[in-house]
C-alpha positions in Angstrom: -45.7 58.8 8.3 -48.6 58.6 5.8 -46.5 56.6 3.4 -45.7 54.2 5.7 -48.8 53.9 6.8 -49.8 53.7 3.1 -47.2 51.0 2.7 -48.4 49.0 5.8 -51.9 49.3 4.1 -51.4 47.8 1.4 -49.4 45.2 2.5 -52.2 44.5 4.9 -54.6 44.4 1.9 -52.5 42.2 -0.4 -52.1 39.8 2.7 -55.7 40.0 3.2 -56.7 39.2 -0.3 -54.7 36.1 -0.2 -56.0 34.5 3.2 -59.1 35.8 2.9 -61.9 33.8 1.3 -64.9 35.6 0.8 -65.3 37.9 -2.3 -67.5 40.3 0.1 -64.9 40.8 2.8 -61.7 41.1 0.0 -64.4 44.1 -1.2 -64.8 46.2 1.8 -61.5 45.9 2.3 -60.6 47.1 -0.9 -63.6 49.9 -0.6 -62.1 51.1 2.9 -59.1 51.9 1.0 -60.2 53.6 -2.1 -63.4 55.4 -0.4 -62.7 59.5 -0.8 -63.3 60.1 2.7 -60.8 63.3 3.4 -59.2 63.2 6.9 -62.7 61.8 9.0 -63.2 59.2 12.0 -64.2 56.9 9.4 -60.6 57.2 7.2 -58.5 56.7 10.0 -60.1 53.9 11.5 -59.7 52.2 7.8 -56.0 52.7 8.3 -56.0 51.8 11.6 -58.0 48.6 10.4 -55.7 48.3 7.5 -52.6 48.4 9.6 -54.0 46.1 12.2 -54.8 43.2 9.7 -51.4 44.0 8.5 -49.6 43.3 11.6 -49.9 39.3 11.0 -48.6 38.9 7.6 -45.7 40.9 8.0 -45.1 39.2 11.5 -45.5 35.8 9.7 -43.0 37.1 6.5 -40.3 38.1 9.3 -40.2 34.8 11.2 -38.7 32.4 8.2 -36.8 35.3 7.3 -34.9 35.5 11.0 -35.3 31.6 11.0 -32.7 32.1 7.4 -30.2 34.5 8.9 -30.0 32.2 12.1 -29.0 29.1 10.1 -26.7 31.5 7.9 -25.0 32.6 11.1 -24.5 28.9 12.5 -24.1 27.6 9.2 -21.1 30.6 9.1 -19.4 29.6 12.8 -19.1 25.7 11.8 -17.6 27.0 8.6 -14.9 29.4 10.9 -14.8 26.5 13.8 -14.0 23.8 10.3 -11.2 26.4 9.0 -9.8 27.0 12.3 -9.5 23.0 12.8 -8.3 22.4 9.6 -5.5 25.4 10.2 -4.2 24.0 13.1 -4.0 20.3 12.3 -1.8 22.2 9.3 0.4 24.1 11.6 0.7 20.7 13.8 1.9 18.6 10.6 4.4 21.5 9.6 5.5 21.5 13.5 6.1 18.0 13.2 7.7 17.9 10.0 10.2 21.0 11.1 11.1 18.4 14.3 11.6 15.4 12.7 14.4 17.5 10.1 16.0 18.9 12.8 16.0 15.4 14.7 17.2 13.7 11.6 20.0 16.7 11.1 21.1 15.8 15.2 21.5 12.0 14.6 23.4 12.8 11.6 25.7 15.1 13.4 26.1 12.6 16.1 26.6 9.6 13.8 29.3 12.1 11.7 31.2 12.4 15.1 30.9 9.0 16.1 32.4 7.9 12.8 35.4 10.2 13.2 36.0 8.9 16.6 36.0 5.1 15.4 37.9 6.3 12.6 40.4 7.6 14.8 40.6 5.0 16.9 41.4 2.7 14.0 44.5 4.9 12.8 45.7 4.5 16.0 45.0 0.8 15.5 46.7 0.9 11.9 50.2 2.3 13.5 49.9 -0.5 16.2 49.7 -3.4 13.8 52.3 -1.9 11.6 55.2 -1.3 14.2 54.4 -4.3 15.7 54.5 -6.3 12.3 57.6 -4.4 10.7 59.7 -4.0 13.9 59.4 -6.7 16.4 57.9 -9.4 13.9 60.7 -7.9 11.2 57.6 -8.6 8.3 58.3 -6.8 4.7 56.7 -3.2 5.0 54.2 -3.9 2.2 53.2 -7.0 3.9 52.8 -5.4 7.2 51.3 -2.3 5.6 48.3 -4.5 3.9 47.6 -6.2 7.5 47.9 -3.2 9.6 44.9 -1.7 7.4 42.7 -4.1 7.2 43.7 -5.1 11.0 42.0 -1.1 10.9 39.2 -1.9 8.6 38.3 -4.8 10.9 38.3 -3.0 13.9 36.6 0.6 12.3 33.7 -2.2 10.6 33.0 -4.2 14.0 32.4 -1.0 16.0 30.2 0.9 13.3 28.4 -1.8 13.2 27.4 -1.7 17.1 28.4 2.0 17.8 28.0 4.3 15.2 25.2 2.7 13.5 23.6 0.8 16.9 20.4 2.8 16.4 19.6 1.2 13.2 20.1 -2.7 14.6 17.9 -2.0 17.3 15.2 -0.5 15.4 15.7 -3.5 13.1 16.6 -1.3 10.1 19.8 -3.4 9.9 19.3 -7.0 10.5 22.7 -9.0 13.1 23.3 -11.7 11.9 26.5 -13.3 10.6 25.3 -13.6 7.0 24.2 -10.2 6.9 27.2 -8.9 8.9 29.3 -10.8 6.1 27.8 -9.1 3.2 28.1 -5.6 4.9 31.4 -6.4 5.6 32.4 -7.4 2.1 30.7 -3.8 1.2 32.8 -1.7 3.8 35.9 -3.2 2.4 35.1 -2.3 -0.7 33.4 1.1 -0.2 36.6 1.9 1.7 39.5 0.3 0.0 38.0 2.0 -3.1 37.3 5.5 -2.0 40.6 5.9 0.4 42.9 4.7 -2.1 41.5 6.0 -5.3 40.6 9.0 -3.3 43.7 10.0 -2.0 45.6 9.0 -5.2 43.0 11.3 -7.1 43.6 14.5 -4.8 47.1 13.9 -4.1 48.2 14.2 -7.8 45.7 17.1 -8.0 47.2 19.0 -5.4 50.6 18.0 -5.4 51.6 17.3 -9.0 49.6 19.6 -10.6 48.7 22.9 -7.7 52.3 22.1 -5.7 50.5 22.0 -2.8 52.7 20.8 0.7 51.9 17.2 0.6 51.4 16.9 4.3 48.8 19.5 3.9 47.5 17.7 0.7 47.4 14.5 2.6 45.0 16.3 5.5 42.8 18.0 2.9 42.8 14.4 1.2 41.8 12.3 4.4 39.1 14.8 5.7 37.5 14.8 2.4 37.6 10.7 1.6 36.6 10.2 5.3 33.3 12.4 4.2 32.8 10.6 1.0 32.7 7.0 3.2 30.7 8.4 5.9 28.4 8.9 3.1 28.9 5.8 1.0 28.6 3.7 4.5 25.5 5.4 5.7 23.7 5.0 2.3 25.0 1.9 1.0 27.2 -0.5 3.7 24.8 0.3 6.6 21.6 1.6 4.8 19.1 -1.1 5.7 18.1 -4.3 3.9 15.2 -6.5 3.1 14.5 -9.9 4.8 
């Protein structure tokens, strides 16, 4: 207790010194403190003086200082309610990123099984044309062959173009018109002729001549796999989008 009250003293006293601004007054101040005066009336009424003049200073010291840790605290919560912000607008893009893959990975699916579905449409198209060509018509084999598949590539090009790939006209991605139908036309036939029949040639003469595979199995392994690469070669390349 008496070094506090020591302590409180002379902070008083230095707080005195400094507002007060007669040299008398800073002295009896000073000699009140410094006075040998034992335990009397007269001592602790000094302190009690000393104390009491005190009370202001330290009253005035504490209010900037509570002022400081008030903005610290606010300055702290708009730092936490900034974070927090900035954490969820994060977890928002990835949501939204992590949709749009798994959107993107539907429509592909979908478009992959509305390919197969033209495509198989158009096999059945292919045989058509050929028996009709070769055994009611009584055309060579090779000529009827070489219309039945493009009478197939016709058909499979016309309804990619407004099935499989009907998402990308009406977004405008892929422009209808009879010019740009033309070109993607010339590109399907070539995208197909070249990947079927180089394709199948290729893997054929793999599997047959050189694994001795069955060749009706090779010729399934062959199909599923070219039909792939064209899904892939149309998507990119025949159907992919152009510029004005």
């Amino acid at each position: 207790m008496k070094t506090d009250a020591n302590c409180c003293a002379e902070s008083g006293l230095r707080g005195m010194r400094m507002c007060a601004g007669d040299a008398a007054s800073r002295q009896a101040v000073e000699g009140e403190r410094v006075a040998p005066r034992g335990t009397n009336q007269n001592s602790r009424n000094g302190l009690v003086f000393a104390g009491a003049g005190s009370c202001k200073p330290c009253a005035g010291n504490e209010m900037p200082a509570s002022v400081g840790r008030a903005g610290d605290s606010l300055s702290a919560n708009r730092l936490a309610a900034n974070s927090l912000r900035e954490s969820s607008a994060r977890a928002g893009r990835e949501d939204a990123a992590e949709i749009g893959k798994n959107l993107t990975r539907t429509r592909t699916l979908v478009r992959w099984c509305k390919f197969n579905f033209v495509g198989a449409i158009g096999i059945c198209v292919q045989f058509g044309v050929l028996f009709l060509l070769k055994s009611v018509l009584h055309f060579h084999y090779l000529a009827a062959t070489a219309v039945a598949v493009e009478a197939a590539v016709v058909h499979n090009f016309f309804w990619h173009e407004r099935f499989t790939w009907a998402d990308r006209i009406k977004s405008g991605r892929v422009q209808l018109s009879w010019k740009k139908s033309l070109a993607r036309f010339v590109r399907f036939n070539l995208a197909n002729g070249l990947v079927s029949i180089a394709g199948n040639l290729g893997m054929m003469r793999v599997m047959v001549g050189w694994a001795h595979m069955n060749y009706l199995a090779a010729n399934g392994i062959a199909i599923a796999v070219c039909s792939l690469l064209n899904f892939v070669v149309s998507d990119g390349w025949v159907f992919g989008g152009e510029e004005e």
